[in-house]
C-alpha positions as CSV (number, residue, x, y, z in Angstrom):
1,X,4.8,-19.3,-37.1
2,X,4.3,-19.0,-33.3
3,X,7.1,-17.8,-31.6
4,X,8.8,-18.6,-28.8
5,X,9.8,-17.0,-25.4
6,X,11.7,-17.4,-22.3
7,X,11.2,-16.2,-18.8
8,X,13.7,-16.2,-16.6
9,X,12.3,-16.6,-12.7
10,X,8.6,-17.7,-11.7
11,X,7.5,-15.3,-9.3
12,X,3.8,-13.5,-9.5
13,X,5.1,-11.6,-12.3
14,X,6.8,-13.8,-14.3
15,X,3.8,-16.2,-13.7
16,X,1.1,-13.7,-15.0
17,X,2.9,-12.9,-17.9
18,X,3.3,-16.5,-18.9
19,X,-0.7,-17.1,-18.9
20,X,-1.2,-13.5,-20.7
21,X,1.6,-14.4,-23.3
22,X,0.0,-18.2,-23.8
23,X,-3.1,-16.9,-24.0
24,X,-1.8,-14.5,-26.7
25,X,-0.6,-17.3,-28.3
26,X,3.1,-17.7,-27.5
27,X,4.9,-20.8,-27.2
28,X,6.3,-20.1,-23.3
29,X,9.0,-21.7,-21.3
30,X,9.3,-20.7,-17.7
31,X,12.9,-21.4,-16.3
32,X,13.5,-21.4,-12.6
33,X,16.6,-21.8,-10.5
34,X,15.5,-23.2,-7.5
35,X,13.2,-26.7,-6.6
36,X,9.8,-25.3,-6.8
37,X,8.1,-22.2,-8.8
38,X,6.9,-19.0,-7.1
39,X,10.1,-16.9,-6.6
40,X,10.3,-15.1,-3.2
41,X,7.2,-16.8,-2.5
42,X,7.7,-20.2,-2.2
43,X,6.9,-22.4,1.2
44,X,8.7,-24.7,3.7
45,X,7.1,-27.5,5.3
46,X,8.6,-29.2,8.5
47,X,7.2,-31.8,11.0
48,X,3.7,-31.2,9.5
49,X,3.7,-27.3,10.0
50,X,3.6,-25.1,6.6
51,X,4.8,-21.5,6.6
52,X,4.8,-19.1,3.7
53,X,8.6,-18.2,3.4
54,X,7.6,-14.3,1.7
55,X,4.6,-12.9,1.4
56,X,1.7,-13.6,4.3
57,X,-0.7,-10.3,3.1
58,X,-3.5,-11.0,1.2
59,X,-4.1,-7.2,-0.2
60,X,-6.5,-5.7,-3.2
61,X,-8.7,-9.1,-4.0
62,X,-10.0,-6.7,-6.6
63,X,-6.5,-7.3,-8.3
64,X,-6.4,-11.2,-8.4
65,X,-10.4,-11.2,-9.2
66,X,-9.3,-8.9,-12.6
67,X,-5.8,-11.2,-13.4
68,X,-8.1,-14.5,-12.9
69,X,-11.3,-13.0,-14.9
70,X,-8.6,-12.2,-17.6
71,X,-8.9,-16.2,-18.0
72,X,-12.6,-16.3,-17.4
73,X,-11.6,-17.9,-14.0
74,X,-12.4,-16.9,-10.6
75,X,-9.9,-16.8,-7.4
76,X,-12.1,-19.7,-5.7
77,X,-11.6,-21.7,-9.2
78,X,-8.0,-22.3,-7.6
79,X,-7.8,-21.0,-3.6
80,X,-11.1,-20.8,-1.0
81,X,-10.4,-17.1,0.5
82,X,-11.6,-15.9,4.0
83,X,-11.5,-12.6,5.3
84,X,-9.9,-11.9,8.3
85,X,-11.5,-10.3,11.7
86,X,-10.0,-8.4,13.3
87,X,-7.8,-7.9,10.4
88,X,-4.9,-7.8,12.3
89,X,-3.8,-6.6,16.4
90,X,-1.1,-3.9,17.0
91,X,1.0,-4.2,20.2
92,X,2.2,-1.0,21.8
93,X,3.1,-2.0,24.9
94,X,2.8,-4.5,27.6
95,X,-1.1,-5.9,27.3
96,X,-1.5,-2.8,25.5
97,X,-3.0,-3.1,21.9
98,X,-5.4,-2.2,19.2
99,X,-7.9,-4.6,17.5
100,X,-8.2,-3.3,13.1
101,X,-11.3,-5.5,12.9
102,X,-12.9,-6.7,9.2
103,X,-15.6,-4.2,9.1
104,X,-14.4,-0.3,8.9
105,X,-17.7,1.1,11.2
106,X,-16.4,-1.3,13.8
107,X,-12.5,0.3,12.7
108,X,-14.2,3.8,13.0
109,X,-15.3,2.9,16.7
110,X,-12.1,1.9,17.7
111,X,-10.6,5.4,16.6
112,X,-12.9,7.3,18.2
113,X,-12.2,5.0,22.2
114,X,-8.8,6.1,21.0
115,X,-8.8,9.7,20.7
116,X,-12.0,11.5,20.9
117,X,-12.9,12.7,17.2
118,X,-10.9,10.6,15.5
119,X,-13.7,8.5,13.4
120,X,-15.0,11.7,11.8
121,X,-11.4,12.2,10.8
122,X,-10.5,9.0,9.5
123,X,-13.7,8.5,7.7
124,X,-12.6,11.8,5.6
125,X,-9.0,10.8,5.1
126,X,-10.7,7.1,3.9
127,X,-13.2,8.6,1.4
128,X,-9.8,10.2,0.1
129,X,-7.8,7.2,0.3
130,X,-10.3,5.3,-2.1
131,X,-10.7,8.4,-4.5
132,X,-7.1,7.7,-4.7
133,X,-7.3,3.9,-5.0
134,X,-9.7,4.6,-7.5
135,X,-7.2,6.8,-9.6
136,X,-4.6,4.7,-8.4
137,X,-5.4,0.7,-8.8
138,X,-8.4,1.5,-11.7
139,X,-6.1,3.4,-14.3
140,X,-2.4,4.9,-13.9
141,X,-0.8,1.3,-12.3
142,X,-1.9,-0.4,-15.7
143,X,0.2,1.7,-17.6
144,X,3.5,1.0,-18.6
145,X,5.9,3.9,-17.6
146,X,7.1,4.6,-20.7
147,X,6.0,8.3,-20.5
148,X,5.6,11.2,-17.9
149,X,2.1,11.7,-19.6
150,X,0.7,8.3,-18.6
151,X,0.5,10.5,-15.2
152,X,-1.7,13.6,-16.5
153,X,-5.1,12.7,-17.0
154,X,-7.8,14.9,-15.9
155,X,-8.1,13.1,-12.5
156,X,-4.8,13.3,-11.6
157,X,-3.9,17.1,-12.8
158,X,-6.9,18.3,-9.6
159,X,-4.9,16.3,-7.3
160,X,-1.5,17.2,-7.7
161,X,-1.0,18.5,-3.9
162,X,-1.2,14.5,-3.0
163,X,2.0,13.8,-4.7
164,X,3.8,16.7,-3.2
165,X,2.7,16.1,-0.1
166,X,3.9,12.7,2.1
167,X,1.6,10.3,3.9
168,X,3.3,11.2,7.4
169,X,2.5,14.8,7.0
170,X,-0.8,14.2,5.9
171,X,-1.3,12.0,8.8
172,X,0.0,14.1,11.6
173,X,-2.1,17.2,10.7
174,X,-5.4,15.3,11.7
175,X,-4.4,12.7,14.6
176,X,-2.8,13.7,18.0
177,X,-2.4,9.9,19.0
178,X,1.3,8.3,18.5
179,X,-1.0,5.1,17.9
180,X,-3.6,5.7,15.4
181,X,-0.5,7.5,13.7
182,X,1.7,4.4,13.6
183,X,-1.5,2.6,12.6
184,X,-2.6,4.9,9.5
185,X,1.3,5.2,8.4
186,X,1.9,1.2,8.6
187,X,0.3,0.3,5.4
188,X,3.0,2.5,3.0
189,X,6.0,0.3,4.7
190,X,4.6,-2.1,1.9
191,X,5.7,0.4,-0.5
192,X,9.5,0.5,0.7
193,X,9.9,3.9,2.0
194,X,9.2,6.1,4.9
195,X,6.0,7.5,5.2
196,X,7.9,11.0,5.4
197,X,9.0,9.6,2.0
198,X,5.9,8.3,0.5
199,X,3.7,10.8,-1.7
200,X,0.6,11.0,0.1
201,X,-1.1,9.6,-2.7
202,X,0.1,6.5,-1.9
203,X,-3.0,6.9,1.1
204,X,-4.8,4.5,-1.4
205,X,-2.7,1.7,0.4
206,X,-4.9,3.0,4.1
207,X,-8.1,2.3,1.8
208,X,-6.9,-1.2,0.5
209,X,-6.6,-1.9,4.2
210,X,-9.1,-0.4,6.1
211,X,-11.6,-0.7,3.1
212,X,-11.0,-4.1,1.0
213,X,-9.6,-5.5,4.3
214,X,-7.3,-8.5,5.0
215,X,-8.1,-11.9,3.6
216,X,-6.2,-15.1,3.7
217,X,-5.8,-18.1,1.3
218,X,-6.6,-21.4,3.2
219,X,-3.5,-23.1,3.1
220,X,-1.0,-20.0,2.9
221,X,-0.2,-17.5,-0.2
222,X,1.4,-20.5,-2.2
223,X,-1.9,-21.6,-2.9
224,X,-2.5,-18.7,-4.8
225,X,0.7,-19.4,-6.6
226,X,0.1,-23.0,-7.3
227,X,-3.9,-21.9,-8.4
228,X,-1.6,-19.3,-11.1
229,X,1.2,-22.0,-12.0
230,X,-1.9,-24.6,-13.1
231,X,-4.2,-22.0,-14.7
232,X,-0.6,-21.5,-16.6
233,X,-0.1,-25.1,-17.3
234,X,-3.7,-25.5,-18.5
235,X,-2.7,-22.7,-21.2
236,X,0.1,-24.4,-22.5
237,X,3.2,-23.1,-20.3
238,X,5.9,-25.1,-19.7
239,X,7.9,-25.1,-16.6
240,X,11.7,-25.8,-16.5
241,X,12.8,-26.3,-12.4
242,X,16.2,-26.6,-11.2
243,X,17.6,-24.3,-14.2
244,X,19.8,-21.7,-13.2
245,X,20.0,-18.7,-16.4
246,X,23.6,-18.1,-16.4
247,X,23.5,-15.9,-19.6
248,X,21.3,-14.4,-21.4
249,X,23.1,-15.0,-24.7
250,X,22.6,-11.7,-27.6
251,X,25.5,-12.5,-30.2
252,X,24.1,-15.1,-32.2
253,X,22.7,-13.7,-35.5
254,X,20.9,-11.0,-33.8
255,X,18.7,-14.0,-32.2
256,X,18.9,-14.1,-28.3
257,X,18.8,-16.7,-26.3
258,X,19.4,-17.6,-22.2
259,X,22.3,-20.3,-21.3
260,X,20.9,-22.9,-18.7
261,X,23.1,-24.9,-16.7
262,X,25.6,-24.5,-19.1
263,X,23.5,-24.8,-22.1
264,X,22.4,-22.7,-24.6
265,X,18.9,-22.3,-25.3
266,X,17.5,-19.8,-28.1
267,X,13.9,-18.5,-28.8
268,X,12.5,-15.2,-30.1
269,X,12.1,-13.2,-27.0
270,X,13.3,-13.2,-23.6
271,X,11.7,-11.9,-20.7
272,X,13.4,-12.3,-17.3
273,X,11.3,-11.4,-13.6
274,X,14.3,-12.0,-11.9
275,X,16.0,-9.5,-9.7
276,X,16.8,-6.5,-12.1
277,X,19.8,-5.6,-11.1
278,X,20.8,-9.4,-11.6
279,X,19.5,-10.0,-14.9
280,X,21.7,-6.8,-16.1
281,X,24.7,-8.8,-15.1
282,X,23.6,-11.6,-17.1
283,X,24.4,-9.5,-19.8
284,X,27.6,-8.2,-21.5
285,X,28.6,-5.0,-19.9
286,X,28.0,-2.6,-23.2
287,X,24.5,-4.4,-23.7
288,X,23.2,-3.2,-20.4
289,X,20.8,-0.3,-19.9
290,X,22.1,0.9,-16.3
291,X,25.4,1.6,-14.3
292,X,26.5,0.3,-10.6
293,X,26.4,4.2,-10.1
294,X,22.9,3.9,-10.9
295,X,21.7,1.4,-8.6
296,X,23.7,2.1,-5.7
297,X,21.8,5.9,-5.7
298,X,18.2,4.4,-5.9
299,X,16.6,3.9,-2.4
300,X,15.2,0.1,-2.0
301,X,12.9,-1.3,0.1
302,X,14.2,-3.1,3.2
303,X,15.9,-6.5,3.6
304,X,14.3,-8.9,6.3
305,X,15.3,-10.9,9.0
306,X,12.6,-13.9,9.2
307,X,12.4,-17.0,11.7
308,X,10.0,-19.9,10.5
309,X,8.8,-21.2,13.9
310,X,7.2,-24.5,15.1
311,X,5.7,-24.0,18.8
312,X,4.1,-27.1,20.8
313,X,1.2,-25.3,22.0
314,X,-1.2,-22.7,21.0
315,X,-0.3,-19.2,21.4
316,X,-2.6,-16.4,23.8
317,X,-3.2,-12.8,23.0
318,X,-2.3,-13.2,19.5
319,X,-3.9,-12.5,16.1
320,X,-3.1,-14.4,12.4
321,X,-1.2,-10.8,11.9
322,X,0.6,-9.1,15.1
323,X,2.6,-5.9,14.7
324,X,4.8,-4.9,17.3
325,X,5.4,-1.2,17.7
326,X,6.6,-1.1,21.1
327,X,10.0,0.2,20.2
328,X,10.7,3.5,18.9
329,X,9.8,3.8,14.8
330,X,12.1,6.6,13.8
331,X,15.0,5.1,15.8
332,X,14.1,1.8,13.6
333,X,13.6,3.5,10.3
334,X,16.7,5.7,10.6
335,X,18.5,2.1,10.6
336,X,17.5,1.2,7.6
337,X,17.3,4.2,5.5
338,X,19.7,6.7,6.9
339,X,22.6,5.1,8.7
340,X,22.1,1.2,7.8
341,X,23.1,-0.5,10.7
342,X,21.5,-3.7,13.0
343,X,18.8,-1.8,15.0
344,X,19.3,-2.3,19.3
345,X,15.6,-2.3,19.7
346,X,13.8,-3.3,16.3
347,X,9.7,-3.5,15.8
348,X,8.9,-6.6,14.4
349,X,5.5,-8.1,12.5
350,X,4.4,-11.8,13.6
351,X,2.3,-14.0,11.7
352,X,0.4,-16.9,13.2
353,X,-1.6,-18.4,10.5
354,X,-2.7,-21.6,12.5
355,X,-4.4,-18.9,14.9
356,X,-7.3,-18.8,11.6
357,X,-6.1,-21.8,9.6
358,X,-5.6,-25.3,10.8
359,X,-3.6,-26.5,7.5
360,X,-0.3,-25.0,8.9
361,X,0.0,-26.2,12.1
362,X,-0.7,-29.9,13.7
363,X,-3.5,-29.6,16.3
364,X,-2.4,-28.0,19.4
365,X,0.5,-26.6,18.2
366,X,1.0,-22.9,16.7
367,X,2.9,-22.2,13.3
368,X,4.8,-18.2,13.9
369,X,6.3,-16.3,11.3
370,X,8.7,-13.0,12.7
371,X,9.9,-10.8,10.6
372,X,12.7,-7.7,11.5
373,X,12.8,-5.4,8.6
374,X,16.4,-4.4,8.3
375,X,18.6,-2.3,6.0
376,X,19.8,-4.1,2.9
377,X,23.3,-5.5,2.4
378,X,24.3,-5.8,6.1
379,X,26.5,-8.1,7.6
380,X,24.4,-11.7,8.3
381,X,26.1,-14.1,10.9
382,X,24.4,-16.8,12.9
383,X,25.5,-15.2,15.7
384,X,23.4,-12.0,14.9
385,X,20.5,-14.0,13.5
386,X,20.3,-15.9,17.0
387,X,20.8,-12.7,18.8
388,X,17.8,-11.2,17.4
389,X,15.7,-14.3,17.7
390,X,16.2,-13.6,21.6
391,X,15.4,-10.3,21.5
392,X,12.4,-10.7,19.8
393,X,11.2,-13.6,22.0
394,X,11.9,-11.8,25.2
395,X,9.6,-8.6,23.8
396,X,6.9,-11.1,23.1
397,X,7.0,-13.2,26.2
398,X,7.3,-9.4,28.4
399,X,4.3,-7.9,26.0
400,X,2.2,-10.6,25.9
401,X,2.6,-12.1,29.4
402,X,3.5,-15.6,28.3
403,X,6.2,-18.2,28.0
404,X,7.0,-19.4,24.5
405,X,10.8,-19.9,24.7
406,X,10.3,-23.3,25.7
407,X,7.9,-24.2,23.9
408,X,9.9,-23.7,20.3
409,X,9.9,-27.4,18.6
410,X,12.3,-25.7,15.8
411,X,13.1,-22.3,13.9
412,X,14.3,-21.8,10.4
413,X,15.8,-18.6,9.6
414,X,16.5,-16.0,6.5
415,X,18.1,-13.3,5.8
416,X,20.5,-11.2,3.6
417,X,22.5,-13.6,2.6
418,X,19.7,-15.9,1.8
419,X,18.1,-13.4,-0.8
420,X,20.8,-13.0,-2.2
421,X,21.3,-16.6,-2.7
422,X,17.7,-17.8,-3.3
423,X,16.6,-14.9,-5.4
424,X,20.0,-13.4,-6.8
425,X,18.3,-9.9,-4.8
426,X,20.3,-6.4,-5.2
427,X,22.2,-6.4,-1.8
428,X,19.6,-8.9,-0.4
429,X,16.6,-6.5,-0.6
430,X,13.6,-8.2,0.2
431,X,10.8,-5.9,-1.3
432,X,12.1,-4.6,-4.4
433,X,12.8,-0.5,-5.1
434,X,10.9,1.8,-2.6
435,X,8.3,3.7,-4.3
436,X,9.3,7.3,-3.8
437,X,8.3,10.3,-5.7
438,X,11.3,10.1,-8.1
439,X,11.3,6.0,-8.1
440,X,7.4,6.2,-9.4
441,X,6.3,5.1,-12.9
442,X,8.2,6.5,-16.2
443,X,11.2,7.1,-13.3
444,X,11.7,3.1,-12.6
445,X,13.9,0.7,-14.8
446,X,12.3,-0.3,-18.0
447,X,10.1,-2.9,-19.1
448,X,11.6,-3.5,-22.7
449,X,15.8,-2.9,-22.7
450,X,17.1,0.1,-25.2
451,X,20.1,-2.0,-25.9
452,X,18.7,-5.5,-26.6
453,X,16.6,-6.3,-29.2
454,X,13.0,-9.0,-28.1
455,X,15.1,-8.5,-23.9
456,X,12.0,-7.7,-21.5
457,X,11.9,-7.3,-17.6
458,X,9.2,-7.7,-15.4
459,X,8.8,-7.9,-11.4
460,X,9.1,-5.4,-8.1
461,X,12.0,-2.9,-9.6
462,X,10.6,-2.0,-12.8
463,X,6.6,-1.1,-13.1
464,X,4.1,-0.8,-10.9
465,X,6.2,-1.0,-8.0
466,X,6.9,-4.0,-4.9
467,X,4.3,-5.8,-3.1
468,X,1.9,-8.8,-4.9
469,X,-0.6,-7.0,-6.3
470,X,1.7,-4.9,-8.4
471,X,4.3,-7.7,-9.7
472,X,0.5,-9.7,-11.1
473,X,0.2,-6.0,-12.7
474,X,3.5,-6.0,-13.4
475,X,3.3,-9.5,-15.7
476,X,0.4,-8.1,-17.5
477,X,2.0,-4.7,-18.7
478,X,4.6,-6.4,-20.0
479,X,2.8,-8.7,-22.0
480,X,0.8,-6.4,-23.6
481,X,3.7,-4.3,-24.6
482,X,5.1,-7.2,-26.2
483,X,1.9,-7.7,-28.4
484,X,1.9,-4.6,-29.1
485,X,5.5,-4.2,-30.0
486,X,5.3,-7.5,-32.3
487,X,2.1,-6.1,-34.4
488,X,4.2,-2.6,-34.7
């Protein structure tokens, strides 16, 4: 008899897990809270502009070639892809900025007009980073973090220095310029953590830049999560919308079960990729696996302050990705990590996707995305949120020599509060739990519960880790333990 299971949330890894679990021949049922799937990565569309409310990096194709070749599809089957050049721009200053174009000889060249002998050095810590991505993305992420000796394989056990190290240290050794340093330790803030926090392992993250490069689905990142929700569909997943999971129900007859706008609804598993700390409350207190104590030690990624904004004219001096590193980082970081607070003078990343892609903006006009990363949990007021949408504008107008103010048609905003309404997110993080040395692998929350019989997790807090990539990862580890724990 086939059985049945529920997944609570449809975010990328609640999405791959569905097609590996249909494919495996489960009778699946997707139930999501809000209007439309995708989770943290959903979309707004206003006044003929489209912006990707979460994600805007396209990172590791190699990743979603695998999860689509899984299906014997391919990404373009769903989503035309184009890589992006230059990559992205970095502002330090007033007209004062560095180009990462698409090819890395043309990336070496630009470290090397930066700081003499600085393309020798970066092509050696590069041939590192992708003997780390090679460890990394090829072998120990696909493993499920049920045991400390999913880490020792022969590979890793002649590398151990690289997880006792930290990418900043490794950094700073071998480049004297503050820029090429804020450049190199950028790519880790995708993990969560400080760089001065990151294993320097985690380099393989320079590689996935630098050397796979940035791409960008026409039409934004929910086009990759539509192209997942239909390859779903075709496989026989069904998709519940506008159904909140109040409970998820464990007394019955030792079945289990989720309660859905106020309904029960039973089946033979139940795996949830909502937030993690969340679907713990949906439990009774005795049936869950960790304490409040617990979470409130671990160290999570960042919370976000993002404006969704529809300008009547094209923008100058701008890339589809603009980073803004003008203010002083460890003043910034010690915000968020060491003494949360609002930060006086915040970097900040801008997206721009009608600079490369005409879908998200009407002609003539530009579509901008700003994002503040900001400590979790802290106080979220219109007043603050309109504050910082000044600061911010002021920065850009000053760095980049132009009026925009203007020339705003509207802005959307979200923040703390917002994650934690949309997504139900532990103190309104936005990424997920940092991946630090003692927060990697067998060390993050479960995929399978000790206390609940057929009760599964998937998603950014348990294994691999935050970012896209890892939650499609994510989906497919815990599939395959539930096969495997059902033939057992």
């Amino acid at each position: 008899m086939t059985k049945r299971i529920s997944i609570i949330g449809s975010g990328f890894s609640s999405l791959a897990a569905s097609c590996y679990l249909s494919k495996a021949g489960y009778d699946v049922e997707v139930f999501e809270k809000n209007s439309t799937v995708g989770g943290r990565a959903r979309q707004l569309k206003k006044e003929g502009f489209t912006f990707d409310i979460g994600p805007t990096w396209y990172w590791m194709p190699d990743v979603f070639e695998k999860f689509f070749a899984d299906f014997n599809r391919k990404t373009s089957d769903y989503y035309q892809l184009d890589k992006l050049d230059p990559a992205y721009q970095v502002y330090f200053g007033k007209d004062d900025s560095i180009l990462i174009p698409g090819s890395l000889n043309e990336i070496y060249n630009n470290f090397e007009k930066e700081e003499a002998g600085s393309s020798k050095k970066l092509e050696a810590f590069i041939s590192k980073a992708k003997d780390n991505y090679d460890i990394a993305i090829k072998d120990l992420v696909y493993r499920p973090g049920i045991s400390p000796l999913e880490l020792i394989t022969p590979a890793t056990t002649t590398r151990l220095s690289r997880f006792f190290s930290n990418i900043s240290a490794d950094v700073r050794k071998d480049f004297r310029s503050n820029k090429l340093r804020q450049i190199l330790e950028f790519p880790v803030l995708f993990l969560g953590a400080k760089p001065s926090d990151t294993p320097a392992f985690y380099s393989f993250m320079n590689y996935a830049d630098f050397g796979l490069g940035t791409w960008h689905p026409k039409g934004g990142m929910y086009k990759v999560i539509e192209g997942i929700k239909d390859l779903a569909e075709s496989l026989g997943v069904v998709f519940h919308l506008n159904s909140n999971v109040e409970k998820i129900i464990t007394e019955r007859d030792k079945a289990i079960g989720i309660q859905v706008n106020g309904k029960p609804h039973y089946s033979d598993m139940v795996l949830t990729g909502a937030d993690y700390h969340h679907s713990e409350q949906l439990l009774d207190k005795d049936k869950r696996q960790y304490s409040e104590s617990y979470w409130s030690k671990k160290t999570f990624a960042p919370s976000s302050l993002l404006f969704y904004v529809g300008f009547d004219k094209k923008l100058d001096k701008v890339s589809h990705h603009t980073l803004f590193f003008d203010s002083n980082f460890e003043k910034h970081a010690k915000n968020i990590y060491d003494e949360p607070g609002w930060p006086e003078d915040p970097l900040f990343y801008a997206s721009f996707p009608s600079v490369t892609d005409e879908t998200c903006a009407p002609s003539g006009k530009e579509a901008g995305i700003f994002l503040i990363p900001l400590a979790p949990d802290l106080e979220d007021t219109p007043e603050i949120r309109e504050r910082y949408f000044n600061i911010i504008l002021d920065r850009f107008e000053r760095i980049t020599g132009q009026e925009i103010k203007s020339n705003v048609i509207f802005k959307e905003s979200f923040c703390v509060k917002d994650f934690k309404e949309a997504y139900n997110s532990y103190k309104g993080n936005a990424y997920g739990m940092a991946n630090t040395l003692f927060q990697t692998a067998f060390l993050r929350p479960k995929l399978r519960s000790k206390k609940v019989n057929q009760l599964y997790f998937t998603g950014q807090l348990t294994v691999p880790g935050p970012g896209v990539p890892p939650s499609l990862i994510s989906g497919k580890l815990v599939a395959g333990l539930i096969e495997k724990n059902e033939k057992n």
